[in-house]
N, C-alpha and C positions, 0 to 999 in steps of 0.2 A: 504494500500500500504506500504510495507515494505521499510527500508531506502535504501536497494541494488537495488528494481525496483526506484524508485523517484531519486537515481545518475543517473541511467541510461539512464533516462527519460530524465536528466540534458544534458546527453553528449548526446544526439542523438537528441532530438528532445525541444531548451531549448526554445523555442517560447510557444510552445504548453504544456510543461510542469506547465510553470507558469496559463495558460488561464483552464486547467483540472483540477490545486487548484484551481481556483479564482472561474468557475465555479461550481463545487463540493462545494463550502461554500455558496453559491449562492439558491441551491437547499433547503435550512433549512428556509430560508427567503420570499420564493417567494410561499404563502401558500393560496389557492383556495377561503379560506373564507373572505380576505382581499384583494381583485380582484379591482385594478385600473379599473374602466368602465367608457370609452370615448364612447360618443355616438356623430358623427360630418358629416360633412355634404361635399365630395366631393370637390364642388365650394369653392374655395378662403379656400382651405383645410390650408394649413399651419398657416395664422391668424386663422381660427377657430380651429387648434389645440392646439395653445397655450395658446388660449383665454378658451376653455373647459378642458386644463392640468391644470391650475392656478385655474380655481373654484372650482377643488376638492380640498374638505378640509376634506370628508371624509373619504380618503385614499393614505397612504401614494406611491412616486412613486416605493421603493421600495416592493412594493404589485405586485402581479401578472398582466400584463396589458391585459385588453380584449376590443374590436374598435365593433362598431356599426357601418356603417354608412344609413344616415338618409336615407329613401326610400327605402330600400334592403334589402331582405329575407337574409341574411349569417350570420350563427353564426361562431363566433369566436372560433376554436378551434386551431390556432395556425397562420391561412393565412391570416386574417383579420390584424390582429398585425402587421404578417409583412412585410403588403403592406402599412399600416399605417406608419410605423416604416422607411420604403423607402423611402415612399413619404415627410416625414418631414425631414429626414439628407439629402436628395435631395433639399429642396427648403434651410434648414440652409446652404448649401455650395452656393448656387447661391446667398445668400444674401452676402455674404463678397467678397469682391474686391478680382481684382487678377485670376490667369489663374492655373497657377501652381503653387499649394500651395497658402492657402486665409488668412487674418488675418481676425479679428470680424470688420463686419463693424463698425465705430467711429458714437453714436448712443446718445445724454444724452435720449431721450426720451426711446430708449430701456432699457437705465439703469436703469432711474428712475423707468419703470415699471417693475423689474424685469425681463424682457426677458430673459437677457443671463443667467441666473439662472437657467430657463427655458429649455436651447437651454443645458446648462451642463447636466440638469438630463435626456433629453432625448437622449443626447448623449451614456450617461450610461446605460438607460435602454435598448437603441438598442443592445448593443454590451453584456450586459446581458442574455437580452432575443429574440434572432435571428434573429435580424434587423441588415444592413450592418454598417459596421464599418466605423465610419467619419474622414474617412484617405483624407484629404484634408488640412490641418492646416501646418501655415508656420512651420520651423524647431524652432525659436526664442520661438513659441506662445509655442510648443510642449513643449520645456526645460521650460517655464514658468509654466506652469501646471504640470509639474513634482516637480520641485523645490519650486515654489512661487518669483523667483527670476530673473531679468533680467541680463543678461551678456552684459550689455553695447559697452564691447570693440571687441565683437563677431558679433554686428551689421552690416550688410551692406547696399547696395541699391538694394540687392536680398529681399531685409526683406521687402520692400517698396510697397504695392500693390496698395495704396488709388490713384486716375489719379491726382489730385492735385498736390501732393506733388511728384510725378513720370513727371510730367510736368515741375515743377520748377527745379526738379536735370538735367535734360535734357539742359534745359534753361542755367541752368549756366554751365552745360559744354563745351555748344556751344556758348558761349560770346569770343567773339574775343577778346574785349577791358574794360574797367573800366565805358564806357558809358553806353555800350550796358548790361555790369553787374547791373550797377546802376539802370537801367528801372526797376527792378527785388526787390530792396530793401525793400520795406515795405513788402513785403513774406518771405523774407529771415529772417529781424528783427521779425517779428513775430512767427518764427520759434525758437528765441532765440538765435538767434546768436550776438556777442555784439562786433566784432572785426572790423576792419578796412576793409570795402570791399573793395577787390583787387584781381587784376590775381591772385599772389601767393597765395592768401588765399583761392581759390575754396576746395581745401581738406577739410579744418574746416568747409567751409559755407555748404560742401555736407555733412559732418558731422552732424552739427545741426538740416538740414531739415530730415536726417532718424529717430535721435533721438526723435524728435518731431513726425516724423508719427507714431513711434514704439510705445514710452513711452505712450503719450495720450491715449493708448489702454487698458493701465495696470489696470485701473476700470473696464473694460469688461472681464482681463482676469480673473481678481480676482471672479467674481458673476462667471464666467462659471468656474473657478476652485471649488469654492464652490457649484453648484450644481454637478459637475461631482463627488462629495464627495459620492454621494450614492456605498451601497454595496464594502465601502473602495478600491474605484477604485483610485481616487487619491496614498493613498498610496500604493497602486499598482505597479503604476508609479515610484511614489519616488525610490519604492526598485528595481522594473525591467526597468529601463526605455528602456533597449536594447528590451527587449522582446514585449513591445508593443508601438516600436518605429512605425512600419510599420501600427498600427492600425489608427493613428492617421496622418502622413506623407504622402504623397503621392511618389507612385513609386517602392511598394515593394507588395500590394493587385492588383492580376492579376484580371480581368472583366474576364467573362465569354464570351465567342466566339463560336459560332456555332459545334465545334467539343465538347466544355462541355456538351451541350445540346444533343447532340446528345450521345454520349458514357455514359448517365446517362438514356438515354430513354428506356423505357423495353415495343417495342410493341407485345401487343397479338394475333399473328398470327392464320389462321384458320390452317385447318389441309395442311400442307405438299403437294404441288402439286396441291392443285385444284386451280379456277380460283380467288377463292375469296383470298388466299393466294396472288396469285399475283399480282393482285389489293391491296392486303395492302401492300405488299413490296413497290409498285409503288408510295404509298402514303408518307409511310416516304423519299423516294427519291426525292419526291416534299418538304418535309419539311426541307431535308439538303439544297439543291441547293437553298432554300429561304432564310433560316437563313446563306448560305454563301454568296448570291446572296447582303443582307444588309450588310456582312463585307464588300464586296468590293464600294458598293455606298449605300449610304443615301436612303432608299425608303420614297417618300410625300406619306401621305396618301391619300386616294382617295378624287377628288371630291364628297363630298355629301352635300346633307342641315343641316347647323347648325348653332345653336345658337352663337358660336363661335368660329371666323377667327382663332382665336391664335390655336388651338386643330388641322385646318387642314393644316397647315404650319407645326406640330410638325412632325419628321421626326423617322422613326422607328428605331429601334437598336436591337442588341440581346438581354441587359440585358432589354429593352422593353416587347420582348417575353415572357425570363424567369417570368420576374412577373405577364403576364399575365398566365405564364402557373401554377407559384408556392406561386405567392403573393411576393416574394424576386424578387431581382434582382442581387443580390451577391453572391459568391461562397461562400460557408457555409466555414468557420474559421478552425472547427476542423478537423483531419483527422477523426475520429468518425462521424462526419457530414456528412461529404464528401463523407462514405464508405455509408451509409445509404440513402443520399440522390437520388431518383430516380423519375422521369416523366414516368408514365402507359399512354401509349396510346391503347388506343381502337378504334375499328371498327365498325360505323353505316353502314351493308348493305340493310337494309331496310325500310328505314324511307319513302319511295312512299307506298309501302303497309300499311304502318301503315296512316300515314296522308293522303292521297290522293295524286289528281296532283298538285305539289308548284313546284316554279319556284327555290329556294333557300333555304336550310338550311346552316348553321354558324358552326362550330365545337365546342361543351360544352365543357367547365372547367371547373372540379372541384379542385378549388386551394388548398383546404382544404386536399384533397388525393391526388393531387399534378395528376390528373389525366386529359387527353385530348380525348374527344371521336374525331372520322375526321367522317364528313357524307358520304360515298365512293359514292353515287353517283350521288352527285354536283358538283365533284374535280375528272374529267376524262383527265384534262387536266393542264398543268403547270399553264397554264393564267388564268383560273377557279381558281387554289389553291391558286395564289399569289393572284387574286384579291379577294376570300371571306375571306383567311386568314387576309391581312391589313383591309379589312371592319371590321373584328371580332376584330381583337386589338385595331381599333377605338372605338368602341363601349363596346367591351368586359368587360369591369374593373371592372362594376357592378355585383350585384350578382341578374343578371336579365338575362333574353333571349332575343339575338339580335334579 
């Protein structure tokens, strides 16, 4: 790339500019005979990710990463990864307090075991190698991982996400008097505050309890700044931090919504005109009105027998779909990604002649070619489509037949 395209790249597109170096230096490093292989197991996935990241010791994370998981025919040739890769930046953001924007949950035991060291290098390798970018992180935590540095006097009680410590600032701002202040004191002192408790001094005393939720953190952010070291992502940051402010921040990485899925779909029509043609039109028209039918409400999954409650309360979503349909659940980063990425759907019209009389077929993915067959004709009707469709994302995740 010559220096006149790389300005240019600067003024039109400086996000992506920086992420097509970073990537591009990326590709020298990440080399097939030094293959990260996680071999993990579904159930209570995120403990057993970490717990099976940390016992390789004979390869490094910036090695190519390839997912097993236990019981299931799928190799790994790119979807495995990064449904892997989903489901652990998925559960690291549930684990930190906070709604919008998270800090590191306050953890000695995570520190002591290295976790957040952990929770960095896989932060890294997602956003490396095709996994969603962990834009969820307070703005405070961001500028800390870029710098090494807290901006103390830039704190607020937006930075505050622990309920603790969001309970006691509350508390005292809703104290009428020096009594009702007072009840509060051993929190407050503990928090480090050392002045005279009083009406006037609520500003200092809110003070000291953010400084204390914030600062305490600074051991967690320090291991997760030190693992997100791999493939010189940190100084990455240091030097762009505008440009991969949005990676990390929440509020600038759009989800995917039914019309993405849809305008990336490329189904394989029969010929023009005849009936089977119009039975698959009919079908992706079932697949819009489902995937916007979930924008507008929540779908529960269906009643059926399972081992676990928690699985049939989970409620479906688009980027639900997406992953069942591509292994991601995130819009792909690059414009290059973007322009390439595409969902093949295909059309089963014969699956009675072939298998006999069954009451049910499920529509296959293959996430790996990023492909969806629809069996045409189990799904003659919307209420057919929605209901074997949610049964198949219930079930679907595996690289097994429903």
């Amino acid at each position: 790339m010559t220096t006149a395209q790389v300005q240019q790249l600067k003024l039109q597109y400086p996000n992506q500019r920086v992420w097509k170096m970073y990537f591009s230096s990326l590709n020298n490093k990440l080399t097939p005979q030094q293959n990260l292989k996680l071999c993990v197991d579904r159930e209570d996935l995120l403990d057993r990710g970490f717990l099976q990241w940390k016992r390789k010791k004979t390869a490094s994370p910036v090695s190519a990463l390839t997912v097993v998981y236990i019981g299931e025919a799928g190799i790994d040739t790119g979807a495995l990864r990064k449904d892997f890769l989903t489901e652990m930046i998925s559960g690291i953001e549930k684990r930190g307090p906070g709604n919008q924007g998270k800090n590191p949950k306050y953890s000695l035991t995570d520190l002591d075991n290295d976790n957040f060291r952990t929770i960095g290098e896989i932060m890294a390798v997602s956003l490396a190698q095709g996994g969603p970018p962990p834009a969820f992180l307070k703005e405070w935590c961001y500028n800390f991982l870029c710098t090494g540095e807290v901006d103390c006097h830039s704190l607020s009680t937006e930075d505050v996400a622990d309920l603790e410590s969001s309970l006691l600032i509350s508390r005292v701002l809703n104290s009428a008097d020096v009594q009702s202040l007072m009840m509060y004191s051993d929190d407050i002192v503990s928090c480090g505050y050392t002045g005279q408790i009083k009406l006037e001094s609520k500003e200092s005393i809110i003070r000291a309890i953010v400084l204390h939720s914030t600062t305490r953190l600074i051991p967690m952010l320090q291991q997760l700044r030190k693992g997100m070291g791999l493939y010189g992502l940190v100084e990455l940051m240091a030097t762009y931090p505008t440009a991969c402010h949005s990676l990390f921040v929440p509020g600038k990485i759009t989800k995917p919504d039914a019309d993405f899925i849809m305008m990336n779909c490329q189904p394989h029509f029969s010929e023009k005109g005849t009936s089977k043609e119009r039975n698959e039109r009919k079908m992706m028209n079932f697949l819009q009105d489902f995937l916007q039918e979930i924008e507008m409400q929540e779908i529960d999954m269906p009643d059926v027998e399972t081992d676990s409650a928690e699985c049939d309360k989970q409620p479906l979503t688009v980027p639900h779909v997406l992953q069942w349909m591509t292994g991601q659940s995130h819009i792909p980063i690059l414009p290059d990604e973007k322009r390439h990425f595409k969902i093949t759907c295909n059309f089963d019209h014969d699956c009675r002649e072939r298998l006999g009389d069954h009451s049910v077929c499920y529509p296959i993915v293959s996430a790996c070619t990023q492909t969806v067959t629809f069996p045409i004709q189990h799904l003659s009707t919307y209420n057919e489509f929605r209901r074997i469709m949610s049964e198949a994302l219930r079930y679907g995740f595996g690289f097994h037949r429903v």
